[in-house]
N, C-alpha and C positions, 0 to 999 in steps of 0.2 A: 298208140293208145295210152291213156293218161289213166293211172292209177291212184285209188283214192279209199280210204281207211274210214268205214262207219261202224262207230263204235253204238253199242246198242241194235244189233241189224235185226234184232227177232221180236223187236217189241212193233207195234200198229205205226208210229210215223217213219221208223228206222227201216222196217221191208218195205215201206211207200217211197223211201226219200232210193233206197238200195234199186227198188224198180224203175225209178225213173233214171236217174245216175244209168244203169244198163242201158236202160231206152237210147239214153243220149249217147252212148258209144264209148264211158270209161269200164275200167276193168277194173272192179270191186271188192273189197275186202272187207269182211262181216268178221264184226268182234262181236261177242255176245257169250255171257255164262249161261243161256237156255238155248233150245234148237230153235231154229227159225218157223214161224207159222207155219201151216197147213197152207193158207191160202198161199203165201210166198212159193212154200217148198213146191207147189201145186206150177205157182209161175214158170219157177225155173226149171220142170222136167218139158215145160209145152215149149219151152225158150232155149236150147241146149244151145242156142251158138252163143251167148251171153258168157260174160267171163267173168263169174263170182268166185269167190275163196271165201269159206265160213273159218271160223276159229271157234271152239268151244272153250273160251278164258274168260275169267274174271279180270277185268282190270285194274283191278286192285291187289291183283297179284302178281308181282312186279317178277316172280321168276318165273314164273308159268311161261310170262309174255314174253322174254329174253329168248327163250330155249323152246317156245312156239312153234311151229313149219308152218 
């Protein structure tokens, strides 16, 4: 499974670009300094075999994102 970094996952084209990215079979990693939609978060409890990873960082903060999980 191919793994892939979308930065902005919580904003309208970033959980659309993040739902489909799933659809297609990568395993996803959401950066984003807000939580992800309602509609999104809504996707991924009806979706559980999907492999998302949220991060709650700012990408402009270069130590946050070092020392991230």
């Amino acid at each position: 499974m191919k793994k892939i970094l979308v930065t902005g996952s919580s904003g309208y084209i970033g959980s659309h670009l993040c739902a489909k990215l799933l659809k297609s079979g990568y395993e996803v990693y959401g950066l984003d300094k807000n939580r992800p939609n309602a509609e999104f978060d809504t996707f991924l409890r009806q979706n559980p075999e999907y492999s998302f990873n949220f991060m709650l960082q700012d990408i402009n903060n270069k130590i946050a994102l070092f020392y991230s999980e």
